[in-house]
N, CA, C and O atoms as a MOPAC input file, in Angstrom:
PM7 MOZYME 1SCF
protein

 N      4.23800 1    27.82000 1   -16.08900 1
 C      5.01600 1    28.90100 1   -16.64800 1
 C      5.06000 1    28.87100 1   -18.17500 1
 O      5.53700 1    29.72800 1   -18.92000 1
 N      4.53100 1    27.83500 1   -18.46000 1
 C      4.91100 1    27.98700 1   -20.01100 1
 C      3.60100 1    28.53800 1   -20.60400 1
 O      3.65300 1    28.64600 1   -21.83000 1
 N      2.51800 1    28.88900 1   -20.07600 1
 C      1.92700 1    29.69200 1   -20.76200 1
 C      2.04100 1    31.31500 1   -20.67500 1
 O      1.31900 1    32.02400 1   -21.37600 1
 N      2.86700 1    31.78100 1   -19.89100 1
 C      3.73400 1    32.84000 1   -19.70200 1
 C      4.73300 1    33.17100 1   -20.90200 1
 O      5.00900 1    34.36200 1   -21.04400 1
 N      5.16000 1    32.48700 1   -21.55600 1
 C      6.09100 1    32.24700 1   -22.61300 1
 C      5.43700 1    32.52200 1   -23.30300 1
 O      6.28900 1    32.85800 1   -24.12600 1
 N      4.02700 1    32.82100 1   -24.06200 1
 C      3.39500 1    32.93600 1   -24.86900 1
 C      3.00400 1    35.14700 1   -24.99100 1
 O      2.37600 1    35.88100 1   -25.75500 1
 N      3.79700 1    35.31300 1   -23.80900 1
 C      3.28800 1    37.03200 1   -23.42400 1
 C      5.06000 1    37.81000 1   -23.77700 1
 O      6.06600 1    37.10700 1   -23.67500 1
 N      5.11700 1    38.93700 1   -24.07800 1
 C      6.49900 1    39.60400 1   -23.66000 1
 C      6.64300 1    40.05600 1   -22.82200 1
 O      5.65900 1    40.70300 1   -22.46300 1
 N      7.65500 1    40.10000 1   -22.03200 1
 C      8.13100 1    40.37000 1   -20.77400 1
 C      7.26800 1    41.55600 1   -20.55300 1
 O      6.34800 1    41.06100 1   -19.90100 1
 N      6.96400 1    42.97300 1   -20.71100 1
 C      6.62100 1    43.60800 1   -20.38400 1
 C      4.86800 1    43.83900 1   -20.47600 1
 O      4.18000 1    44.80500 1   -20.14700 1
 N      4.48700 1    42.46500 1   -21.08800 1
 C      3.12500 1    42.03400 1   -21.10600 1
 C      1.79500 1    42.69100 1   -20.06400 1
 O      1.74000 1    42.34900 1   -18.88300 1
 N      1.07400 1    43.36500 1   -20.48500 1
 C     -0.14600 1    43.54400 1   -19.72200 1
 C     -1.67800 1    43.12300 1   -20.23700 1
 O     -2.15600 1    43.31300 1   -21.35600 1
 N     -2.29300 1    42.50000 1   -19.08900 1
 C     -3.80800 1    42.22400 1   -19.37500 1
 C     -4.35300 1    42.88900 1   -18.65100 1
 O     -3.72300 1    43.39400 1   -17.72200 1
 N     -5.74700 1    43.13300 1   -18.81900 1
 C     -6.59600 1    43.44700 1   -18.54300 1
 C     -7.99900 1    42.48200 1   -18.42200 1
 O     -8.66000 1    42.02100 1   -19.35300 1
 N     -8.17900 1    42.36700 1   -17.26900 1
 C     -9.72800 1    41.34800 1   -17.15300 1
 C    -10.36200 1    41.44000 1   -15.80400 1
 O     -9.76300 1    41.33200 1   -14.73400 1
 N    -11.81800 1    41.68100 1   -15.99600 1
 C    -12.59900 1    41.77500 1   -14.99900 1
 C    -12.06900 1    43.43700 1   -14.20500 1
 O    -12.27200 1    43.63600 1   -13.00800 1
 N    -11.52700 1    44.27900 1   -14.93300 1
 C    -11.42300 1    45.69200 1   -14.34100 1
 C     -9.81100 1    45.79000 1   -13.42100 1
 O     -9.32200 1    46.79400 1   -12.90300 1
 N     -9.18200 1    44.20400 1   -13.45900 1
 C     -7.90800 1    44.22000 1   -12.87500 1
 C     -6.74200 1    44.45400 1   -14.59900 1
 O     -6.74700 1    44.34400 1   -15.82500 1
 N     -5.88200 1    44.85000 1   -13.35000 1
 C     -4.71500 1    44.80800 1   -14.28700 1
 C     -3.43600 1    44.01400 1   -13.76000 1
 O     -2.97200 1    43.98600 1   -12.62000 1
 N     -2.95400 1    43.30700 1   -15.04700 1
 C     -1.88600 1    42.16000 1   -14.33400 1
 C     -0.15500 1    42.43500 1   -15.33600 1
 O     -0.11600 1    42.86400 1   -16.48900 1
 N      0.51200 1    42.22900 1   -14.88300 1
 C      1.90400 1    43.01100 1   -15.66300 1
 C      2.95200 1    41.79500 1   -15.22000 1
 O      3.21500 1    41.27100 1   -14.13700 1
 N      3.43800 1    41.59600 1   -16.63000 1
 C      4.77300 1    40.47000 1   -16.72600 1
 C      4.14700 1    39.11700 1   -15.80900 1
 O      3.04400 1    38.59800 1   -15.98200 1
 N      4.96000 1    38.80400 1   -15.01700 1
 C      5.04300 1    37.57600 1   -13.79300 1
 C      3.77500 1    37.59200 1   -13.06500 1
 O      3.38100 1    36.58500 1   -12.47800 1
 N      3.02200 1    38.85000 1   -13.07800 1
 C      1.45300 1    38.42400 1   -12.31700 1
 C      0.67500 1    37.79200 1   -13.41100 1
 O     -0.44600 1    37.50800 1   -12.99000 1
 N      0.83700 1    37.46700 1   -14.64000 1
 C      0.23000 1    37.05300 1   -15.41100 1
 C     -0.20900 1    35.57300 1   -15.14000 1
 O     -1.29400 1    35.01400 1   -14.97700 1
 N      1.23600 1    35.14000 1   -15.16500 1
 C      0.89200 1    33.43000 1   -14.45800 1
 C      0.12900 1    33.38500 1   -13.32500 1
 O     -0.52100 1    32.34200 1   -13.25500 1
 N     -0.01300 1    34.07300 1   -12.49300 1
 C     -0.66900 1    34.13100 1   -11.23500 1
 C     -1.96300 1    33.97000 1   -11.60700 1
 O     -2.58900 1    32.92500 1   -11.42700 1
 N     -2.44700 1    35.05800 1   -12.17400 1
 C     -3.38500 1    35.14200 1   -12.85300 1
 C     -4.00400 1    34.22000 1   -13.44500 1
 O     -5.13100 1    33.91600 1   -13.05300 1
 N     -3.48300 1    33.64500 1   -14.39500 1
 C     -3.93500 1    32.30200 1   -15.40400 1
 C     -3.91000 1    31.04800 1   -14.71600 1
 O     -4.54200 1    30.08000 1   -15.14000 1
 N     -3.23700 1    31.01100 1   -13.71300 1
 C     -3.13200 1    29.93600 1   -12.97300 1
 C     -4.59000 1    29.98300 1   -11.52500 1
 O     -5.15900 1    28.98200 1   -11.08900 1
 N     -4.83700 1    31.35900 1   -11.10700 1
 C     -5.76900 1    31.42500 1   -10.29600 1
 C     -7.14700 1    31.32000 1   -10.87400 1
 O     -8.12000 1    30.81800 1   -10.31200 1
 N     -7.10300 1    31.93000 1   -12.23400 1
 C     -8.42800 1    32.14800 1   -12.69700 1
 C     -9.13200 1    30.59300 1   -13.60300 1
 O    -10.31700 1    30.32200 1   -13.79800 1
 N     -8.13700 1    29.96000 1   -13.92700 1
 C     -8.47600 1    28.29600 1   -14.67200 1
 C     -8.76000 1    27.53400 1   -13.07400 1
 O     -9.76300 1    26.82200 1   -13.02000 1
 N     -8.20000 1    27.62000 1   -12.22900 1
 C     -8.24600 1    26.52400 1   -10.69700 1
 C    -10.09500 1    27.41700 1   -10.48000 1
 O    -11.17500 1    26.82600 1   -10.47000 1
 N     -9.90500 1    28.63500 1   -10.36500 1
 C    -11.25900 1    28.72300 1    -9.48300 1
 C    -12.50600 1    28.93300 1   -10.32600 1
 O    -13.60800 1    28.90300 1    -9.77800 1
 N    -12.34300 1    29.22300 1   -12.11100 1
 C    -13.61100 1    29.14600 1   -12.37200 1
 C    -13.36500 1    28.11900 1   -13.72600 1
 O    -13.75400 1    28.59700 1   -14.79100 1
 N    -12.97700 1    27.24900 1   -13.76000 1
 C    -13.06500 1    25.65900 1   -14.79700 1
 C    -13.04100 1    26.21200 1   -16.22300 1
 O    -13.59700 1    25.35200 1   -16.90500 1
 N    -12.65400 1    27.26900 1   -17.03500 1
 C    -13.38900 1    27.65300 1   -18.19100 1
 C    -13.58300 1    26.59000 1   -18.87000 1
 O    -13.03500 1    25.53600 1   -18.54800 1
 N    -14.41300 1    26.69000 1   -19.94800 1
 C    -14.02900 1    25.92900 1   -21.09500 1
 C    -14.55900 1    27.08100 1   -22.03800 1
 O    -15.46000 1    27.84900 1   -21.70100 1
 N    -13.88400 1    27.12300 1   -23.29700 1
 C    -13.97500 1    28.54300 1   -24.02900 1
 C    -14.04900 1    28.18600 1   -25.66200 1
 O    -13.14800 1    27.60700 1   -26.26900 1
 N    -15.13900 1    28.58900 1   -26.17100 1
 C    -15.68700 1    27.58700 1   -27.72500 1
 C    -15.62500 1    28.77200 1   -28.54900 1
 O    -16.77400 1    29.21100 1   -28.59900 1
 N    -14.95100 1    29.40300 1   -29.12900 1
 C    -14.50400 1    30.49200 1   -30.17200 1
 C    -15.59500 1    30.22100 1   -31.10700 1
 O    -16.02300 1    29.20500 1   -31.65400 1
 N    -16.03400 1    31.97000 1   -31.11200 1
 C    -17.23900 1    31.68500 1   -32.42900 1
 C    -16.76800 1    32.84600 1   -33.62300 1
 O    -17.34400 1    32.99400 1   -34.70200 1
 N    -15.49900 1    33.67400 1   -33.11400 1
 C    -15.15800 1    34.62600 1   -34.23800 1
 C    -13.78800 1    35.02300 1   -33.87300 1
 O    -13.41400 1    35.22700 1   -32.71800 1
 N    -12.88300 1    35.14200 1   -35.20100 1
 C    -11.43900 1    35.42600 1   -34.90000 1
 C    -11.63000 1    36.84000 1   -36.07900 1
 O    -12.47200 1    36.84700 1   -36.97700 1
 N    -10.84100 1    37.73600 1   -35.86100 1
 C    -10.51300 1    38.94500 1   -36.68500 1
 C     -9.53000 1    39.34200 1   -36.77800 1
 O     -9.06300 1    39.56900 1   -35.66100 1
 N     -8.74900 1    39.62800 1   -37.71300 1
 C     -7.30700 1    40.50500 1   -37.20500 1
 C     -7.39900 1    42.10900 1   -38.12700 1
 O     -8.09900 1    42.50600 1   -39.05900 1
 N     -6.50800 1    42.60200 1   -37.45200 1
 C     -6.10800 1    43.74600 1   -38.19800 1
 C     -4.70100 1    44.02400 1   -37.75300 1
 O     -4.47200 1    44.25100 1   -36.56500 1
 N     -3.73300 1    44.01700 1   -38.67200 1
 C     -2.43500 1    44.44600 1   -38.26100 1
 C     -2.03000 1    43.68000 1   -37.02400 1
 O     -2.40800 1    42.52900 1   -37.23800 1
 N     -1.33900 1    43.74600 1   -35.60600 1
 C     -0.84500 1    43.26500 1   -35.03600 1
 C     -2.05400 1    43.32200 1   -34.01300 1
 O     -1.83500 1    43.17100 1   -32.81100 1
 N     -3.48000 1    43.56500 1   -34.55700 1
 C     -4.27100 1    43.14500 1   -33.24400 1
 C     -5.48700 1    42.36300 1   -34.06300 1
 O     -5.98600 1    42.53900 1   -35.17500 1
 N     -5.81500 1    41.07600 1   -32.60200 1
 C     -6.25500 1    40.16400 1   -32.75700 1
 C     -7.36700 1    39.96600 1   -32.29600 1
 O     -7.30900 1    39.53800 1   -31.14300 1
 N     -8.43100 1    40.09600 1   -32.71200 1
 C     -9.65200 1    40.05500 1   -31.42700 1
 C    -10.34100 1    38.72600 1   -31.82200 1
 O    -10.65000 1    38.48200 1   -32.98900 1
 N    -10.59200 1    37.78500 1   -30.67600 1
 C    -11.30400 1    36.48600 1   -30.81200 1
 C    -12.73100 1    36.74800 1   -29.71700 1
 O    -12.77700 1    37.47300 1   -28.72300 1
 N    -13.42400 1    36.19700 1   -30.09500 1
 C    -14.50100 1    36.44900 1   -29.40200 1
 C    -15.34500 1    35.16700 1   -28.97700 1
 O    -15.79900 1    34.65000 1   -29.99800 1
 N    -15.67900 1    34.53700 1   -27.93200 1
 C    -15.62300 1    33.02400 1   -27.34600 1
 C    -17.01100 1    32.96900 1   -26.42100 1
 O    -17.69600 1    33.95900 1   -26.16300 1
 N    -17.20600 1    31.99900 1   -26.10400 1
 C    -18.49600 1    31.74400 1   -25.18500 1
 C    -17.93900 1    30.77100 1   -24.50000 1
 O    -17.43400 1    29.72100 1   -24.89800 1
 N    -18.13100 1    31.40600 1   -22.90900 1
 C    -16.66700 1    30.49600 1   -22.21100 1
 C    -17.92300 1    30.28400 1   -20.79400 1
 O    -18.71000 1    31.13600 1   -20.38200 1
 N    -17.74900 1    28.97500 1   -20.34100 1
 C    -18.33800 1    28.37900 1   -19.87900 1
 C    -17.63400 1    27.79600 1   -18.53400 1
 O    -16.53200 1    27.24900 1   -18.49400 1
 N    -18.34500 1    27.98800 1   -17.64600 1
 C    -17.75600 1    27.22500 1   -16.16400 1
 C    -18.47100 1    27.33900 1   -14.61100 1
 O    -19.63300 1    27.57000 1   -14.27400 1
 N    -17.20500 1    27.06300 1   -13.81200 1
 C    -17.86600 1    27.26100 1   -12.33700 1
 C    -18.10300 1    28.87800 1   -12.04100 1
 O    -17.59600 1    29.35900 1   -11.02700 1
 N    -18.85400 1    29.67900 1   -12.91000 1
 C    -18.60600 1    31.19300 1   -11.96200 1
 C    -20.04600 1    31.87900 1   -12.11900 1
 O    -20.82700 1    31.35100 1   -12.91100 1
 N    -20.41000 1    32.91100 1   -11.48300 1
 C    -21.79800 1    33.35100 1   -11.68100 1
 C    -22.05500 1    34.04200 1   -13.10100 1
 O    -21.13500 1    34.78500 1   -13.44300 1
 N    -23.09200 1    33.94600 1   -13.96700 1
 C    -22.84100 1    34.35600 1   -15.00400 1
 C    -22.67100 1    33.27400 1   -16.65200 1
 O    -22.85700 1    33.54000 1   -17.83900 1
 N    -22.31600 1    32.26200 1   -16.05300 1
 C    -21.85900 1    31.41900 1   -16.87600 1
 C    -23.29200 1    31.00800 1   -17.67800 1
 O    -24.43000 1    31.24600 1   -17.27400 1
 N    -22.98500 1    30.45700 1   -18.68400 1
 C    -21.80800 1    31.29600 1   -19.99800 1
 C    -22.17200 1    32.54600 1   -20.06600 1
 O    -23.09800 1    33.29400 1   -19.75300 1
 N    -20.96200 1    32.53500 1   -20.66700 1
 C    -21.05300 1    34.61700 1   -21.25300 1
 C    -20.13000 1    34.52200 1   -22.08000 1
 O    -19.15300 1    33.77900 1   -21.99400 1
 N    -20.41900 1    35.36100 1   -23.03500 1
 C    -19.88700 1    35.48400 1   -24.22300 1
 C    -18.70400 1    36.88300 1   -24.07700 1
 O    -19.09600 1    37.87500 1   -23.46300 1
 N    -17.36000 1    36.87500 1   -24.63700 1
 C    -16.44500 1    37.38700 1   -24.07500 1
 C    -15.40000 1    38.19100 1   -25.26700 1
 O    -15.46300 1    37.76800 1   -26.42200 1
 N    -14.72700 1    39.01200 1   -25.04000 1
 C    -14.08000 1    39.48300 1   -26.31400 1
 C    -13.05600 1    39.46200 1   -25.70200 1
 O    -12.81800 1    39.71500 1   -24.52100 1
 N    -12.16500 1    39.02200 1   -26.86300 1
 C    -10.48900 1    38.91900 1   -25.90300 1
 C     -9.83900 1    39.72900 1   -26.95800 1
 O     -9.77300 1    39.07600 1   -28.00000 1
 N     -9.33400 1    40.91900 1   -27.06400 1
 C     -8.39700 1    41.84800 1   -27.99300 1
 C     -6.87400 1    41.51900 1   -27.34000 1
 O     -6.44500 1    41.99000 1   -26.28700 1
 N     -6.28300 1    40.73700 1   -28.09800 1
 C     -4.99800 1    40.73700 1   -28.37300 1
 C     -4.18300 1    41.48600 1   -29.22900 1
 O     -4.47900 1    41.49200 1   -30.42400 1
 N     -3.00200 1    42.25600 1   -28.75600 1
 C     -1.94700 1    43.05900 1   -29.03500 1
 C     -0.49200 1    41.91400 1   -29.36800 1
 O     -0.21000 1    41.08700 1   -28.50000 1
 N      0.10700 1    41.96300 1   -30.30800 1
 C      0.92100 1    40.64800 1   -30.82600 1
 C      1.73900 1    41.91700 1   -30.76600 1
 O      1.37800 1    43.08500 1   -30.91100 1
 N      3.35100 1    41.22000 1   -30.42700 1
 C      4.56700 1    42.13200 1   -30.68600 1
 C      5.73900 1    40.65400 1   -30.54400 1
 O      5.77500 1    39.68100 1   -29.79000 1
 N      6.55400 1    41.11000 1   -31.64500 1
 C      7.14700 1    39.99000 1   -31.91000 1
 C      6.75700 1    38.31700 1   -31.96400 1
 O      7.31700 1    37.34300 1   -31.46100 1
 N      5.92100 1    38.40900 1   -32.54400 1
 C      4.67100 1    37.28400 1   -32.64300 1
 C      4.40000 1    36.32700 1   -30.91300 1
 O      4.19200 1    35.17300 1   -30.54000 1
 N      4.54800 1    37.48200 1   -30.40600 1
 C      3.47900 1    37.03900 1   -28.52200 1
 C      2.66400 1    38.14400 1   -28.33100 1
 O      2.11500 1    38.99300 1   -29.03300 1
 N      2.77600 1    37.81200 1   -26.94800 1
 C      0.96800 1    38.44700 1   -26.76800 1
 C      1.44500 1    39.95100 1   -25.97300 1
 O      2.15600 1    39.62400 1   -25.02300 1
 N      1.33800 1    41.06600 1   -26.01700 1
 C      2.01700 1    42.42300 1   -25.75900 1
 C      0.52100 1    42.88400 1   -24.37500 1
 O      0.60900 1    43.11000 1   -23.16800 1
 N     -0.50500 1    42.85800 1   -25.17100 1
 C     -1.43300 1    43.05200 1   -24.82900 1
 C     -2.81500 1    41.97300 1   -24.50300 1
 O     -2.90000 1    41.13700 1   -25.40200 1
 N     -3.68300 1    41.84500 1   -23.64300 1
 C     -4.63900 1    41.70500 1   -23.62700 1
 C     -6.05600 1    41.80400 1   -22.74900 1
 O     -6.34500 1    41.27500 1   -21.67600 1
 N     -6.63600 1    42.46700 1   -23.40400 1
 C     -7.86400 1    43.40200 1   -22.97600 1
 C     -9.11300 1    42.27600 1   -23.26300 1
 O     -9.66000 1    42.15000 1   -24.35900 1
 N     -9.60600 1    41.10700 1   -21.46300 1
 C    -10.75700 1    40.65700 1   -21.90100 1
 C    -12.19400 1    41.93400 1   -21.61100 1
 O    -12.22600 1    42.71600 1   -20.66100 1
 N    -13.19800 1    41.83000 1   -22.65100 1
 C    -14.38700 1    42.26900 1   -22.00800 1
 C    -15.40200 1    41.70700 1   -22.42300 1
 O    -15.24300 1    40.81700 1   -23.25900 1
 N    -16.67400 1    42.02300 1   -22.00300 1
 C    -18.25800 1    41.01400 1   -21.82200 1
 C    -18.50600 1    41.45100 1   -23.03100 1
 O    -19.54400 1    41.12200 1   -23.60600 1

C-alpha cells in the first residue's frame, strides 16, 4: 500500500489499454511486478509544468521484453494524478 500513497485519491492510470482508478491501482502494481519481474533503466526524464514524462527500457518475464516505454505523469499536489504508460 505504500506505493499507493504516492497517487491522489482520485488517481487514474492507464496501461496496456486498461484503466485503473484510486484502490485498483495497488491491485494493479502489485499484479503487474508478481507476474512480469520488471526491471526499468530510465534513459530520459522531461518535465513541463505539472507533467512528467520519463521514458525507460523495462525489462522482464513478458513477451516483448525489453521494450522501451513512455510513462506521462500528471503531478497534483506533488503525487501522481495521472498516469498514461505507452510503447
Amino acid at each position: 500500500m505504500a506505493f499507493l500513497s504516492l497517487f491522489t485519491e482520485d488517481a487514474h492510470v492507464n496501461d496496456e489499454a486498461n484503466d485503473y482508478y484510486g484502490a485498483q491501482i495497488a491491485e494493479w502494481i502489485d499484479r503487474a511486478t508478481a507476474e512480469a519481474k520488471p526491471v526499468v533503466e530510465v534513459c530520459d526524464v522531461t518535465s513541463d509544468g505539472d507533467v512528467v514524462v520519463v521514458t525507460a527500457l523495462v525489462s522482464g518475464s513478458f513477451p516483448g521484453s525489453p521494450i522501451q516505454l513512455r510513462y506521462d505523469f500528471t503531478l497534483r499536489d506533488s503525487k501522481i494524478a495521472e498516469l498514461l504508460i505507452r510503447a
